[in-house]
C-alpha positions as CSV (number, residue, x, y, z in Angstrom):
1,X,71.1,-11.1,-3.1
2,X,69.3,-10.4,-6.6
3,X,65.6,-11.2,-7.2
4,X,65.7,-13.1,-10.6
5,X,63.8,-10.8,-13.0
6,X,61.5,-13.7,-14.3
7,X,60.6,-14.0,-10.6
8,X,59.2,-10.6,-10.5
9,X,57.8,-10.4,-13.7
10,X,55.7,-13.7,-11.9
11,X,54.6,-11.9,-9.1
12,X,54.2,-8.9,-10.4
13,X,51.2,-11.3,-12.3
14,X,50.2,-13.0,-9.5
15,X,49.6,-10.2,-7.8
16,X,48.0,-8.3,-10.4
17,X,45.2,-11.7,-11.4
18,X,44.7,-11.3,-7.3
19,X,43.3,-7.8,-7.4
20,X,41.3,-8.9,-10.6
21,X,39.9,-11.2,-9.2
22,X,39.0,-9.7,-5.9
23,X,37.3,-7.0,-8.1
24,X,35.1,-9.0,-9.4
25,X,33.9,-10.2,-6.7
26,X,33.5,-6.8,-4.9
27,X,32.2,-5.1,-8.2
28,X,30.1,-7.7,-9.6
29,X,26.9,-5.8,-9.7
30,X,28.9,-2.7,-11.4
31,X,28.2,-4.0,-15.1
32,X,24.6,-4.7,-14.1
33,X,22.2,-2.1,-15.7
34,X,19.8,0.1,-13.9
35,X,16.8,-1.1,-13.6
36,X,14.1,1.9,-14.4
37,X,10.7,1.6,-13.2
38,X,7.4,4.1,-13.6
39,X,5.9,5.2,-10.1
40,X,2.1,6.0,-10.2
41,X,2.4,9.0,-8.9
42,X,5.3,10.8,-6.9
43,X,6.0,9.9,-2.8
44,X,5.4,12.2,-0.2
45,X,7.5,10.4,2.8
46,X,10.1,7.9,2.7
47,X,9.6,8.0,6.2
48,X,8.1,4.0,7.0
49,X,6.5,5.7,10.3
50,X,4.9,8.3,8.4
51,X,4.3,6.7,4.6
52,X,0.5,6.9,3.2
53,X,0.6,5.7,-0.1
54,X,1.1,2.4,-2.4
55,X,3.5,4.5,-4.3
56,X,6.1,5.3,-1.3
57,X,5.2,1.7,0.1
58,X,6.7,-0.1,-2.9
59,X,9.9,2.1,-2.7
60,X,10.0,1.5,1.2
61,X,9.9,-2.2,0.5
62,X,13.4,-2.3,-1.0
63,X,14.7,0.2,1.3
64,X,13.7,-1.9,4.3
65,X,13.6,-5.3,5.4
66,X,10.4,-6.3,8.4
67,X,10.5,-9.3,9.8
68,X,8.2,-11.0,7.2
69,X,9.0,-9.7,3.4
70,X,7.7,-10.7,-0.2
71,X,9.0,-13.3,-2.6
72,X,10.3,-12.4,-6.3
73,X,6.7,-14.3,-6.6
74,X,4.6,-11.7,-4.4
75,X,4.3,-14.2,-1.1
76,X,5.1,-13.6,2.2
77,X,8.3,-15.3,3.4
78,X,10.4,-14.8,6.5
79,X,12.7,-11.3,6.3
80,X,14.6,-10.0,9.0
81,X,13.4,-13.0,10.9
82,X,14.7,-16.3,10.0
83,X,11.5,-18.0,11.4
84,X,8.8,-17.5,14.1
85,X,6.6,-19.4,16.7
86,X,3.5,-18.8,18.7
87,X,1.9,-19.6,21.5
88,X,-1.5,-22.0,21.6
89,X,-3.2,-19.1,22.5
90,X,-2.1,-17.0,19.7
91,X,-1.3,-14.1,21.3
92,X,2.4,-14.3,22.0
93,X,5.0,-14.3,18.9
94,X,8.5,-15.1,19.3
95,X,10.6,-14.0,15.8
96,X,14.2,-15.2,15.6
97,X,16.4,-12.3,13.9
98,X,19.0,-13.2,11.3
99,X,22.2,-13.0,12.9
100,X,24.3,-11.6,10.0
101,X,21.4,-8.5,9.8
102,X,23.1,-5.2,9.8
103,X,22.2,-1.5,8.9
104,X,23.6,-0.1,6.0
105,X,27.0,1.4,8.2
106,X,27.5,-2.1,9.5
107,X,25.8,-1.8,13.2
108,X,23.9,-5.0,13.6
109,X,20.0,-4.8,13.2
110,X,18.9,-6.4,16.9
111,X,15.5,-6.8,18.5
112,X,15.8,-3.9,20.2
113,X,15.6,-1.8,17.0
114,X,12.0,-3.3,16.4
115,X,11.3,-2.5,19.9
116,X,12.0,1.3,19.1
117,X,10.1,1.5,15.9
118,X,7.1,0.0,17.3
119,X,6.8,2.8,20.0
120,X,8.5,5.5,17.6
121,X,5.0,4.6,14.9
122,X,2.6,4.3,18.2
123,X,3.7,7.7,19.6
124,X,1.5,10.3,19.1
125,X,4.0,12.9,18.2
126,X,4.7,10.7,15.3
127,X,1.2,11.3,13.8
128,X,1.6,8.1,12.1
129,X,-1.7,7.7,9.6
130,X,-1.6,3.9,9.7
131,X,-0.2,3.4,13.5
132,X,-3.8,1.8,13.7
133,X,-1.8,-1.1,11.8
134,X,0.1,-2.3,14.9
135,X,-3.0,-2.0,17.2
136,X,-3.0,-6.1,17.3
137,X,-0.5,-5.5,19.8
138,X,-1.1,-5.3,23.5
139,X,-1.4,-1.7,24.5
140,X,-1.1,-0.1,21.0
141,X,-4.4,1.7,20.5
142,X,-4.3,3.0,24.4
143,X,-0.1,3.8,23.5
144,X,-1.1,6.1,20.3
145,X,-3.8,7.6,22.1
146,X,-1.7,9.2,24.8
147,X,-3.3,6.5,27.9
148,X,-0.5,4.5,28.6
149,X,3.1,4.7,28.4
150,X,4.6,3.3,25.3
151,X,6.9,1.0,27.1
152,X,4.0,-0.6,27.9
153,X,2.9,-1.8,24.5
154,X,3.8,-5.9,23.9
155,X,7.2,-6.2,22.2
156,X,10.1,-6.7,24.1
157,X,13.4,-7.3,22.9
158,X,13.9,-11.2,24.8
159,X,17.5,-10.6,23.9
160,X,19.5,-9.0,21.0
161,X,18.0,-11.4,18.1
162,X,14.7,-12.9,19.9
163,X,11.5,-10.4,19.9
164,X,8.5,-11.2,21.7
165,X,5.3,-9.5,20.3
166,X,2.4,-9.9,22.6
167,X,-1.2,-9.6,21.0
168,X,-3.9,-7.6,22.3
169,X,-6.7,-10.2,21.1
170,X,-5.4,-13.1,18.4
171,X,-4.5,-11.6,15.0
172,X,-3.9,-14.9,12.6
173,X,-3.2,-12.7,10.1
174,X,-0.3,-11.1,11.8
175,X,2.9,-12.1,9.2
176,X,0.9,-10.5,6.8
177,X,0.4,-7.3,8.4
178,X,3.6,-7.3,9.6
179,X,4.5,-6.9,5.5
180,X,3.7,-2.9,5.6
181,X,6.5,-0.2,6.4
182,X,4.3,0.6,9.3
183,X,6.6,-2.5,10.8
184,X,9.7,-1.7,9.2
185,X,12.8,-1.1,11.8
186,X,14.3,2.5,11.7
187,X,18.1,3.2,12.7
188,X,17.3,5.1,16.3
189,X,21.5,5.7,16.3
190,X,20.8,7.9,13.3
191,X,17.2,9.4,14.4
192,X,18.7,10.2,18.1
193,X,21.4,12.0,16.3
194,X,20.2,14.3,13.5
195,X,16.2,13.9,14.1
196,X,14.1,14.2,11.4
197,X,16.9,14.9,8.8
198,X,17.8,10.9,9.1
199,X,15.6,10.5,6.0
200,X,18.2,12.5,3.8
201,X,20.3,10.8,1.5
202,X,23.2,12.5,3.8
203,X,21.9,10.7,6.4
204,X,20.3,7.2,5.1
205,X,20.8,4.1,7.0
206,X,18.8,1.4,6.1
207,X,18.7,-2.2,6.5
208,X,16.9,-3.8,3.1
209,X,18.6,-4.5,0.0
210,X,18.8,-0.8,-1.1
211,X,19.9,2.6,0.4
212,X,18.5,6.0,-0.8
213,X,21.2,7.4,-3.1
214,X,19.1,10.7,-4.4
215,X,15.7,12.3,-4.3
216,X,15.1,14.9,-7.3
217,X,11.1,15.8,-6.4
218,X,9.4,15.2,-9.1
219,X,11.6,13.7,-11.0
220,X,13.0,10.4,-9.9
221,X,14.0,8.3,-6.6
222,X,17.8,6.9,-7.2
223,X,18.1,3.7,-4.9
224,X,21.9,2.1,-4.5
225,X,22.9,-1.2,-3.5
226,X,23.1,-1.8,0.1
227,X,26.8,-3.9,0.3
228,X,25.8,-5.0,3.8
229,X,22.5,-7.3,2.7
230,X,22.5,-10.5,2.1
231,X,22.3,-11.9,-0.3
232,X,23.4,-9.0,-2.7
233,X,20.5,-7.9,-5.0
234,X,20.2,-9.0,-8.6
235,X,20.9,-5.4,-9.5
236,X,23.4,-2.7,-8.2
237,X,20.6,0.7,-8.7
238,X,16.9,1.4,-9.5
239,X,15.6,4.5,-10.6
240,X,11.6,5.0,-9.2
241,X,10.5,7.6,-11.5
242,X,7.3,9.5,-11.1
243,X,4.7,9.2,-13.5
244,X,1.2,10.2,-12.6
245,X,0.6,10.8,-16.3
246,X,-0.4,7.2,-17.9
247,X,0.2,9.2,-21.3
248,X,3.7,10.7,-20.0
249,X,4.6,7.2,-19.0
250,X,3.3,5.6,-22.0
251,X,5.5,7.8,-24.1
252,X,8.9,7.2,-21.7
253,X,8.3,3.8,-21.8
254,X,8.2,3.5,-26.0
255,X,11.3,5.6,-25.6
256,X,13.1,2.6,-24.0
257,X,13.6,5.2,-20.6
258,X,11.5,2.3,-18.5
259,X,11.9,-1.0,-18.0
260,X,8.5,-1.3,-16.1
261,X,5.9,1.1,-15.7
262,X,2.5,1.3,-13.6
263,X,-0.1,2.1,-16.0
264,X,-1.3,3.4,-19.6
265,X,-4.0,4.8,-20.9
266,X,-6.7,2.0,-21.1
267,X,-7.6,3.0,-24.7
268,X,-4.3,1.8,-26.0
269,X,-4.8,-1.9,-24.2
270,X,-6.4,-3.0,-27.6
271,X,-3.6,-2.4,-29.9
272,X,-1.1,-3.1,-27.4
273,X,-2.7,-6.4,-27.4
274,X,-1.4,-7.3,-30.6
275,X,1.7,-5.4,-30.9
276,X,3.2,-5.7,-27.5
277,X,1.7,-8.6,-26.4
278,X,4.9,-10.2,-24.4
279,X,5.3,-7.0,-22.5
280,X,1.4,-6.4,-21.4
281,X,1.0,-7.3,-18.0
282,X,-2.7,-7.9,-17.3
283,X,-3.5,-9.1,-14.0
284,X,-6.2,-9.0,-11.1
285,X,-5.2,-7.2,-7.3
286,X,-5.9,-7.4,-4.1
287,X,-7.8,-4.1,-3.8
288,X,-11.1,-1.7,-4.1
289,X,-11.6,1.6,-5.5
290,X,-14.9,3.0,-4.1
291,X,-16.6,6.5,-3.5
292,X,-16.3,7.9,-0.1
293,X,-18.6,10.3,2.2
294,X,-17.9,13.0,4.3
295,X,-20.7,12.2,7.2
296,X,-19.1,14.5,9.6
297,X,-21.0,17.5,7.6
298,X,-23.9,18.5,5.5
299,X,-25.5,16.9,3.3
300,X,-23.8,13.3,3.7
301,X,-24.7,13.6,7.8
302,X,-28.1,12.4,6.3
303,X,-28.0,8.7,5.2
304,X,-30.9,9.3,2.7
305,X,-28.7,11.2,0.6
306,X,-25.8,8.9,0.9
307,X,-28.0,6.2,-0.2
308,X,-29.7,8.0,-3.1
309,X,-26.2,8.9,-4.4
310,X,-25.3,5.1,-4.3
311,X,-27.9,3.3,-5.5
312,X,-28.0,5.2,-8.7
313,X,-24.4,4.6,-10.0
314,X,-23.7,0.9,-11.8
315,X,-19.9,0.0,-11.4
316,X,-20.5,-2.7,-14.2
317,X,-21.0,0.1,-16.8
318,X,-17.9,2.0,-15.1
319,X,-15.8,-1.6,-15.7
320,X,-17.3,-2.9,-19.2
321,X,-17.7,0.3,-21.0
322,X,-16.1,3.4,-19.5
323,X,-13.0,1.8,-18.4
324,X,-12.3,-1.5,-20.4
325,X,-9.5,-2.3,-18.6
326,X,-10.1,-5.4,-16.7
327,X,-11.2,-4.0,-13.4
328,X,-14.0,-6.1,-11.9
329,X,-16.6,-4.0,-10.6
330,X,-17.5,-3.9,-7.2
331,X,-20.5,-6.4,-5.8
332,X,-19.3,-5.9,-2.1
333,X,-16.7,-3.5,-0.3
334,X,-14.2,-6.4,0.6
335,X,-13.1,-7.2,-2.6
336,X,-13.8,-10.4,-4.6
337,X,-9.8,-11.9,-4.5
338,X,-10.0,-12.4,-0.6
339,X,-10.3,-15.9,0.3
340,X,-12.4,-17.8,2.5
341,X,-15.3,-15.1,2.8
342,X,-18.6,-15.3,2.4
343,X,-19.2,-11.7,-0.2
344,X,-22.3,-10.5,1.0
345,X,-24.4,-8.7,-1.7
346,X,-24.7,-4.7,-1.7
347,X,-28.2,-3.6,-0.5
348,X,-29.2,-2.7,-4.1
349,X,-28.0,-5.3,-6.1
350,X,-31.0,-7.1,-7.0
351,X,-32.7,-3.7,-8.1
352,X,-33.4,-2.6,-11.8
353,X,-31.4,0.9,-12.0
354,X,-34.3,2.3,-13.5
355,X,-36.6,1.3,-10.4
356,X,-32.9,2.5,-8.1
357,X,-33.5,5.8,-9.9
358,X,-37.0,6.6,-9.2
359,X,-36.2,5.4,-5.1
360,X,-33.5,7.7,-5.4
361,X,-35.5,10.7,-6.2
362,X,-37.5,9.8,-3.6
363,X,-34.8,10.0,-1.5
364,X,-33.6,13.3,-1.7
365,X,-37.3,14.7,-1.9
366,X,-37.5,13.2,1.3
367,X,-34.5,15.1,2.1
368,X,-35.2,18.7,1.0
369,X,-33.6,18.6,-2.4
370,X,-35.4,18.4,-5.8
371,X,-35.7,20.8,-9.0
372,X,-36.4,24.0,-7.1
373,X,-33.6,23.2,-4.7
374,X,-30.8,20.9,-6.4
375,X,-28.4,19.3,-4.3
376,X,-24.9,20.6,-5.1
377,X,-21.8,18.9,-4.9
378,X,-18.5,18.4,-5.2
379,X,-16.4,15.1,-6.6
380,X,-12.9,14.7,-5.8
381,X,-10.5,12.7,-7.2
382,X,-6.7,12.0,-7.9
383,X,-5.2,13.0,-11.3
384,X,-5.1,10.7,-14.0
385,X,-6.9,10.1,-17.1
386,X,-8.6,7.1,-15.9
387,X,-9.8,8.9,-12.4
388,X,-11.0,11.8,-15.0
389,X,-13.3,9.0,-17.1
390,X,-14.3,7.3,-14.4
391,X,-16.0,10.1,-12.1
392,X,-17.4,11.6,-15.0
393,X,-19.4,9.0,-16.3
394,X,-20.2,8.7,-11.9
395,X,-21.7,12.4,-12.2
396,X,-23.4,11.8,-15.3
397,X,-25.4,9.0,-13.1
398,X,-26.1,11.2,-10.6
399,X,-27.3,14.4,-13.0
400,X,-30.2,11.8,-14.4
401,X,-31.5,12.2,-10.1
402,X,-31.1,15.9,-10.6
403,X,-27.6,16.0,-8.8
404,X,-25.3,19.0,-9.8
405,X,-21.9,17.6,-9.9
406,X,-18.8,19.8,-10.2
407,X,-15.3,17.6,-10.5
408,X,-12.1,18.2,-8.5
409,X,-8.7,16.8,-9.1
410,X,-5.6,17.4,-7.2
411,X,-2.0,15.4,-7.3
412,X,-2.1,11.9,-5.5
413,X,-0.2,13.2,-2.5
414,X,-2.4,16.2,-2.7
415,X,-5.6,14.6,-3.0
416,X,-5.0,12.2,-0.2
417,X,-3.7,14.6,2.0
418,X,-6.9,16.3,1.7
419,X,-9.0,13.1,2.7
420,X,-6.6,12.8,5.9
421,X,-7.6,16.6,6.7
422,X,-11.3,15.7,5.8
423,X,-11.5,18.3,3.1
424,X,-13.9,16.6,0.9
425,X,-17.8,16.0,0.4
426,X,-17.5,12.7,-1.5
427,X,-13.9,11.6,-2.9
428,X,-12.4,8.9,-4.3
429,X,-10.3,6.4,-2.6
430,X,-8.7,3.2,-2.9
431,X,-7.3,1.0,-0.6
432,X,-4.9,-2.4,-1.5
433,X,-3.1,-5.2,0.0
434,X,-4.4,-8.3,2.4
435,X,-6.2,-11.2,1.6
436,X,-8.5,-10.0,5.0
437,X,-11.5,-8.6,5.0
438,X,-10.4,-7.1,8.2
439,X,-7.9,-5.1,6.6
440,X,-11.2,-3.1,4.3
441,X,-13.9,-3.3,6.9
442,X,-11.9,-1.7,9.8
443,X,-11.2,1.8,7.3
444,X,-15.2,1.9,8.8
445,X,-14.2,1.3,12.5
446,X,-14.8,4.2,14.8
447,X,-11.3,4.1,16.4
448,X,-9.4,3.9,12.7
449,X,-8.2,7.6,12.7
450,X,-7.3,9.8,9.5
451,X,-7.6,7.0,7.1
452,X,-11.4,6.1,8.3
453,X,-11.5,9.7,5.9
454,X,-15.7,10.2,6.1
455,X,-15.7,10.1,10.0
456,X,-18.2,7.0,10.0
457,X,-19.2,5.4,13.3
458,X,-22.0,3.7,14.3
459,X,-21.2,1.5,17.4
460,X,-23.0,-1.6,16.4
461,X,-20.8,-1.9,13.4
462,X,-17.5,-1.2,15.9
463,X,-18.8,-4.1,18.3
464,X,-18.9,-6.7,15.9
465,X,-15.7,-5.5,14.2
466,X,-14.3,-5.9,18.1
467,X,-16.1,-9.2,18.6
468,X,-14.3,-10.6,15.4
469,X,-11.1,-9.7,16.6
470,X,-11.6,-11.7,19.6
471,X,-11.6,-14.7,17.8
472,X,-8.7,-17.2,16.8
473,X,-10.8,-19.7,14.9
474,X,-10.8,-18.0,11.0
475,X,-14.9,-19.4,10.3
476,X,-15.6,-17.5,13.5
477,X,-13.8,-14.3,12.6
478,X,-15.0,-14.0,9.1
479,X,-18.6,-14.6,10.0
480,X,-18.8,-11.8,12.5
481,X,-16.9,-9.4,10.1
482,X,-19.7,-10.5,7.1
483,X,-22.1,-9.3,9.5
484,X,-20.4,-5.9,9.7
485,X,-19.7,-5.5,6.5
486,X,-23.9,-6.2,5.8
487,X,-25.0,-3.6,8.5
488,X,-22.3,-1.1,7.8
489,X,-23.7,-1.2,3.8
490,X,-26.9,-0.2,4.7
491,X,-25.5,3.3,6.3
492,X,-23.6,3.9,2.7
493,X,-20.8,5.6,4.4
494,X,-18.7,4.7,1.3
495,X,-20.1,2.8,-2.4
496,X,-17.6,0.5,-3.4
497,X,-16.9,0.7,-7.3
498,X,-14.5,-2.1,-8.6
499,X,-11.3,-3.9,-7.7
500,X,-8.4,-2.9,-9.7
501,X,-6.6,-5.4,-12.5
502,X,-3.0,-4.1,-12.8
503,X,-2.3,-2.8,-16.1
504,X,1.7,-2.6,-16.9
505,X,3.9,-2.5,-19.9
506,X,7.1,-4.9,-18.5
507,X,9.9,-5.1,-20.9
508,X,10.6,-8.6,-21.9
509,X,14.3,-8.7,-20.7
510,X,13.5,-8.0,-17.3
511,X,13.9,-11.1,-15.2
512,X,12.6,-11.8,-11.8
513,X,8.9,-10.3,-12.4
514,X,5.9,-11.9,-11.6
515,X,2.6,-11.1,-11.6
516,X,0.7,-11.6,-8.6
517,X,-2.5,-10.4,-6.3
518,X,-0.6,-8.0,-4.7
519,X,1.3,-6.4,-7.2
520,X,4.3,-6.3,-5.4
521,X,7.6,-6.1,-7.3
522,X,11.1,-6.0,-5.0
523,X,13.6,-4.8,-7.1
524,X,16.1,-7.0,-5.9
525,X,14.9,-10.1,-7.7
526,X,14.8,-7.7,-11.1
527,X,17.8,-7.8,-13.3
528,X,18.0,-6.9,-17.0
């Protein structure tokens, strides 16, 4: 029997609208533009385990899903856990997986993965910087110290989409923390097979919205839509491109290459005021910039000189007249933007600098050092123009005491690296994120590790940093931690220079941004 020839013509049609159609819902994301954005400097790890830095922490985020996450509007909101409970207590949580979670090759993500990656970032052979992160949990610190075994430390898989985190002491802060790529799951079917390689783009399974497409060092971080999250990101690939240079960045961004970037040199804010006023981005963060000491060695073992050095520079002239860029200089190491704390003033506050400057002198007399006998030092500090203007005008204070300043600057990575290693006399550093005082004060706890990078201790300031970790009720907590932060500031193991206002250039046809205190930014809420 003969197929009438309008009958195929029809289904030839009908078949051919089908696969249309099913295209466009498979490739709906392909005539989506890139979305480009400016890195402040250029990752050294895409490793969660192993990360460092803000810059590989905002790639990570869209790499990876934890089981809390940020909104398009910077707040925390449940992730790879559709919800959680705890106990009255507070020191057992129960998080309840999404059940359509799955790596990037389709294997389901399961509370046994978390499991793993909480012992893989507590094992010492790790050398994970921030394991100290995850030390709320029951056995962590002892764990990452070598003292107990690492099956020991409190999460347990209750089955494959219920895991049960047991606290050491109550951490009401815990979602929060649980935000950082120290909590991230990694695929252990990829890491048991090809080890350290996993992080590849060969290799790459991941479970957030993105998977790592390419790395070209130097040059730009190529992220690709991950087809197995839900739901599917706004858009199908993001560039991160690394741009220490505010100048360079500046320029690229002009160009139309970016749709975001990170920073500019503050001397344009002015005229970009005017002329790009839609695209300026202007906002406070969650953060502090300060100036830290090396009091493992010579001369910073000696708190006189510590405290000479910082009672002589004024943040408010590095904010209102070196930097002019919104930054809100420093008036207490925990920065101004966390909440319900009670800022206690810096020891020297309340002194004229002129009267700071003649105590100072004092100081270092006292200490062996004067005109015959200058104390010599050096100032590290990361690229960047703003780093450059900034800790010259700090050594220009400190040459009015009879200081001899030289200046150091090394890459981000670099430079940071070098304050893990403790190759510094006094170096800049930063540190960003929680609205916790906890999360600043405890860079001064003895126990902290690579990232406490002067080597302070004094014990009284570890017992009250322990004591306030005993306590649930937030009043409680806060008070003992105020304490600390008062009795650590009179050892000046670090002076505290300003909280950072973000400073970006955001073109105005990129949807899904919002500024916020944290200045994070996933790129799957971004579309142009």
């Amino acid at each position: 029997m003969k197929t009438p020839r309008r009958l195929v013509l029809k289904t030839l049609l009908l078949l051919l609208l089908a696969s249309w159609l099913t295209g466009a819902g498979v490739n709906a994301l392909a005539d989506v533009p890139a979305v480009h954005l400016g890195l402040a400097g250029e990752p050294a790890t895409l490793d969660p385990h192993r990360y460092n830095l803000r810059v590989e922490e905002s790639v990570l985020g869209d790499l990876f899903l934890g089981l809390t996450t940020f909104s398009a509007e910077g707040k925390i909101m449940p992730g790879a856990a559709t919800h959680w409970d705890t106990s009255e207590d507070g020191l057992t949580w129960n998080f309840h997986l999404r059940p359509d979670g799955r790596w990037s090759d389709g294997k389901p993500v399961t509370a046994h993965d978390f499991v793993y990656a909480f012992q893989r970032l507590l094992n010492p052979k790790t050398a994970a910087s921030l394991a100290y992160f995850m030390y709320p949990l029951k056995n962590a610190e002892a764990a990452s110290k070598g003292e107990t075994p690492l099956r020991d430390v409190g999460a347990r898989a209750v089955d494959d989409l219920t895991l049960e985190l047991t606290l050491a002491l109550p951490y009401p802060h815990l979602p929060e923390r649980l935000l950082y790529p120290t909590a991230f799951p990694v695929p252990r079917h990829v890491i048991d097979r090809v080890g350290d390689r996993w992080v590849k783009p060969e290799h790459w399974v991941s479970n957030g919205a993105y998977i790592l497409r390419d790395w070209k060092p130097q040059q730009h971080i190529e992220l690709a839509h991950n087809p197995q999250f839900t739901p599917a990101p706004a858009t199908q690939s993001v560039f991160y491109h690394s741009l220490a240079n505010g100048q360079n960045a500046y320029n690229r961004y002009r160009a139309g290459d970016m749709d975001a970037i990170a920073g500019f040199p503050a001397g344009e804010l002015a005229n970009l005021s005017t002329t790009r006023a839609a695209e300026l981005r202007l906002s406070p963060q969650l953060s502090m910039m300060y100036l830290v000491f090396n009091t493992r060695l010579p001369p910073f073992n000696d708190v006189r000189v510590r405290k000479a050095l910082s009672m002589v520079v004024e943040p408010s002239i590095l904010t209102d007249k070196v930097l002019r860029s919104g930054d809100v200089a420093a008036t207490s190491f925990v920065p101004p933007m966390v909440a319900n704390y009670d800022h206690p003033a810096l020891p020297q506050a309340t002194v004229p600098l002129s009267e700071r400057q003649v105590q100072a002198r004092a100081l270092l007399t006292a200490a062996g050092y004067g005109p015959d006998k200058p104390l010599n030092i050096v100032l590290r500090y990361a690229t960047g123009t703003d780093g450059k203007k900034a800790n010259l005008a700090t050594a220009a204070f400190w040459q009015q005491i009879g200081v001899k300043v030289e200046l150091h600057q090394a890459e981000l990575k670099v430079h940071y690296g070098d304050l893990r290693q403790g190759d510094f006399m006094v170096a800049q550093a930063g540190w960003l994120g929680e609205s916790n005082p906890e999360h600043y004060l405890g860079l001064l706890h003895g126990s902290t590790g690579d990232t406490n990078y002067g080597g302070y201790h004094n014990p009284a300031v570890d017992k009250l940093l322990n004591d306030a970790r005993g306590q649930k009720n937030i009043v409680a907590r806060h008070a003992l931690l105020r304490d600390a932060e008062i009795l650590a500031m009179q050892d000046y193991p670090v002076m505290p220079l300003f909280a950072l206002a973000t400073r970006r250039l955001v073109r105005p046809d990129l949807r899904g941004w919002h500024e916020n205190p944290r200045d994070a930014h996933p790129a799957r809420f971004l579309q142009r």
